[in-house]
TIMAR-544906 format. One record per residue (C-alpha): x, z, y; residue number from 1. Coordinates in nm, 3 decimals. Each point is the difference from the previous one (the first is absolute). Last residue first. Layout:
# TIMAR-544906
+---------+---------+---------+-----+
|       u |       w |       v | seq |
+---------+---------+---------+-----+
|       X |       Z |       Y | NUM |
...
+---------+---------+---------+-----+
This chain:
# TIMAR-544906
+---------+---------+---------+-----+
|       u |       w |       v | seq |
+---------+---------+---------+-----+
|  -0.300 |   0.999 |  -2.340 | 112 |
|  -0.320 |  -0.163 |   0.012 | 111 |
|   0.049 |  -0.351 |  -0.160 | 110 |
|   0.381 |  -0.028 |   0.083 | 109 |
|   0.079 |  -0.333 |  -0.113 | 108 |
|  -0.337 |  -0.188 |  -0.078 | 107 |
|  -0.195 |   0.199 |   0.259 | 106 |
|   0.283 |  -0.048 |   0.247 | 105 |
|  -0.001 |  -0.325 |  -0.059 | 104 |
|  -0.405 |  -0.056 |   0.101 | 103 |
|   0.121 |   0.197 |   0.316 | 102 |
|   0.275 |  -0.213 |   0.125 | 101 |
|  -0.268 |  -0.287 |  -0.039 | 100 |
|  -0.282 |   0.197 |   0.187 |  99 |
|   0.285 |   0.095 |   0.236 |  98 |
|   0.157 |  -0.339 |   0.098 |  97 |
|  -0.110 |  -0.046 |   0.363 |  96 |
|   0.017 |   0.334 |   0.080 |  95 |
|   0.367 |  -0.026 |  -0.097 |  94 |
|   0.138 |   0.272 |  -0.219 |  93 |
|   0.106 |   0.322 |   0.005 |  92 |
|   0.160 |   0.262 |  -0.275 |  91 |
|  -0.001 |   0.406 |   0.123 |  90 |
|   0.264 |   0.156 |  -0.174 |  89 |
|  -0.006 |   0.408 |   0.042 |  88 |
|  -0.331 |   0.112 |  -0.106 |  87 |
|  -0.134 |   0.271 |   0.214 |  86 |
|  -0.036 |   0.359 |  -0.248 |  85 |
|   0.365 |   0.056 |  -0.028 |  84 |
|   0.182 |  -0.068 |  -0.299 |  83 |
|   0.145 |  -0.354 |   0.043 |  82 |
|   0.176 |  -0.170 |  -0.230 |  81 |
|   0.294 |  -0.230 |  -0.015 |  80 |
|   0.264 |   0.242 |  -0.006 |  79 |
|   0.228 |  -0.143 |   0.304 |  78 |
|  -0.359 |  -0.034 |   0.170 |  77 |
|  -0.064 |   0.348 |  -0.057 |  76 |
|   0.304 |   0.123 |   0.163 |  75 |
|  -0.025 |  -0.207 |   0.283 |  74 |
|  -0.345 |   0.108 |   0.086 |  73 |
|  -0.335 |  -0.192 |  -0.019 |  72 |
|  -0.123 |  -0.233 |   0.202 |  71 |
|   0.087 |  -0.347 |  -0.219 |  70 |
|  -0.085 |  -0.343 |   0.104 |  69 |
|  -0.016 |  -0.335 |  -0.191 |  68 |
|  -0.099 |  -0.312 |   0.177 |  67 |
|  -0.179 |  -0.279 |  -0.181 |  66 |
|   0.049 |  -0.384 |   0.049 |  65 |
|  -0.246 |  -0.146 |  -0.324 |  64 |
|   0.189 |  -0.255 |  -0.173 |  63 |
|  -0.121 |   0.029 |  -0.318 |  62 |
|   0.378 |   0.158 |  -0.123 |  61 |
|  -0.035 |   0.204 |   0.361 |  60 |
|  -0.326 |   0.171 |  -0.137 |  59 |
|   0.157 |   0.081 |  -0.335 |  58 |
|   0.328 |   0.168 |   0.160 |  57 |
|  -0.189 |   0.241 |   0.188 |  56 |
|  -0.252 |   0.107 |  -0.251 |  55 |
|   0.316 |   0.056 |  -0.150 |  54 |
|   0.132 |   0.166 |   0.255 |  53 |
|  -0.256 |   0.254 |   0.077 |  52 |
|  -0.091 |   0.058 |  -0.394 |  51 |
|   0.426 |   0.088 |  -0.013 |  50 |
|  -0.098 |   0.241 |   0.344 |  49 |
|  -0.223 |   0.206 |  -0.131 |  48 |
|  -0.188 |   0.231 |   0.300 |  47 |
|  -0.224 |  -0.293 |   0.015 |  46 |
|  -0.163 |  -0.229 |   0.277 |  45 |
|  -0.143 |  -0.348 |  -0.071 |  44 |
|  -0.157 |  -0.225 |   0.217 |  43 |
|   0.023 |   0.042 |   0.317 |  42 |
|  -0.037 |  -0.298 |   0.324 |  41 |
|   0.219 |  -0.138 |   0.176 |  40 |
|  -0.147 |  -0.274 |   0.289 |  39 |
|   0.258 |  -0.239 |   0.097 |  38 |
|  -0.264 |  -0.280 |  -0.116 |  37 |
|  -0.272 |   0.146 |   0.231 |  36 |
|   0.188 |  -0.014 |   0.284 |  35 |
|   0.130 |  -0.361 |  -0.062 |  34 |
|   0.350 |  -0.087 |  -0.105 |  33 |
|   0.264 |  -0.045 |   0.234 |  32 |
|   0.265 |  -0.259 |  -0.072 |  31 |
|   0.199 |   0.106 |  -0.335 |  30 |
|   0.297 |   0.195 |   0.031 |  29 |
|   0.366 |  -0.146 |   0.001 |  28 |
|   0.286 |   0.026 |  -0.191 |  27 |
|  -0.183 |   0.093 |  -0.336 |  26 |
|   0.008 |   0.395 |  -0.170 |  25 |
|  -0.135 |   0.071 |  -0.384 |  24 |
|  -0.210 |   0.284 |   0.001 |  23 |
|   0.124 |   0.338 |  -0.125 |  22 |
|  -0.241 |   0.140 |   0.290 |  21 |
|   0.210 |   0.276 |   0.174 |  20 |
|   0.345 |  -0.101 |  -0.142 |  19 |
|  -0.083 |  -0.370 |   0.095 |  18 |
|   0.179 |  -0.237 |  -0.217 |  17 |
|   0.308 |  -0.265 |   0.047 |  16 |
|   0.228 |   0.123 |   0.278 |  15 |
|   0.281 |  -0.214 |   0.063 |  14 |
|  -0.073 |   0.011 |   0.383 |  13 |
|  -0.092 |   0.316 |   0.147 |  12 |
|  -0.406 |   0.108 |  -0.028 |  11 |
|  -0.338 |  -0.131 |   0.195 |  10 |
|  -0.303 |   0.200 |  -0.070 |   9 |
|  -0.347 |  -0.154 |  -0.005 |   8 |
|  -0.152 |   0.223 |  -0.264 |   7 |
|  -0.063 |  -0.264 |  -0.265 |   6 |
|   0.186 |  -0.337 |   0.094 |   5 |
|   0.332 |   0.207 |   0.006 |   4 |
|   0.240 |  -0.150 |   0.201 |   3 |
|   0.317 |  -0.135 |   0.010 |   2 |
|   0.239 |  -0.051 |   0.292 |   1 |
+---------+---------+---------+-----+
């Protein structure tokens, strides 16, 4: 069974991606990292969800894992925006790899 190296979670065979984290899946998960390395940390949250992905997209192109979530309604998320006052996609990244994540987000999404 295939799973997804992000979040951990295992899926039916033939599946390629993880719905949750759009990461690719592999047949088996890495040996346990350290604490410290598991560690997710946030970067970026927005009510915008096309500066959410492609700050997204840009991070896994350098090869930075990142995990995507959204809190907002079902609604909103089929619109792409959210109107309420919390943003609704919250972007995180390794602890290890924030002051890198965070130099690209500058470049990407400056303060958006």
């Amino acid at each position: 069974m295939p799973f997804c190296p992000l979040c951990n979670s295992e899926y039916p065979a033939g599946t390629k991606r993880c719905p949750e984290c759009e990461a690719d899946l592999v047949e088996e998960l890495p040996e346990e990292q350290e604490e410290e390395e598991k560690n997710l940390v946030l970067l970026y949250a927005t009510p915008n969800r096309v500066l959410a992905e492609f700050l997204k997209e840009t991070l896994v192109d350098s090869n930075i894992p990142c995990f995507l979530r959204y809190t907002g309604s079902f609604l909103e998320g089929g619109l792409g925006y959210v109107v309420k006052d919390q943003p609704g996609y919250k972007l995180y990244v390794p602890e290890d790899k924030y002051e890198e994540s965070l130099a690209i987000k500058e470049q990407t999404v400056g303060n958006l």
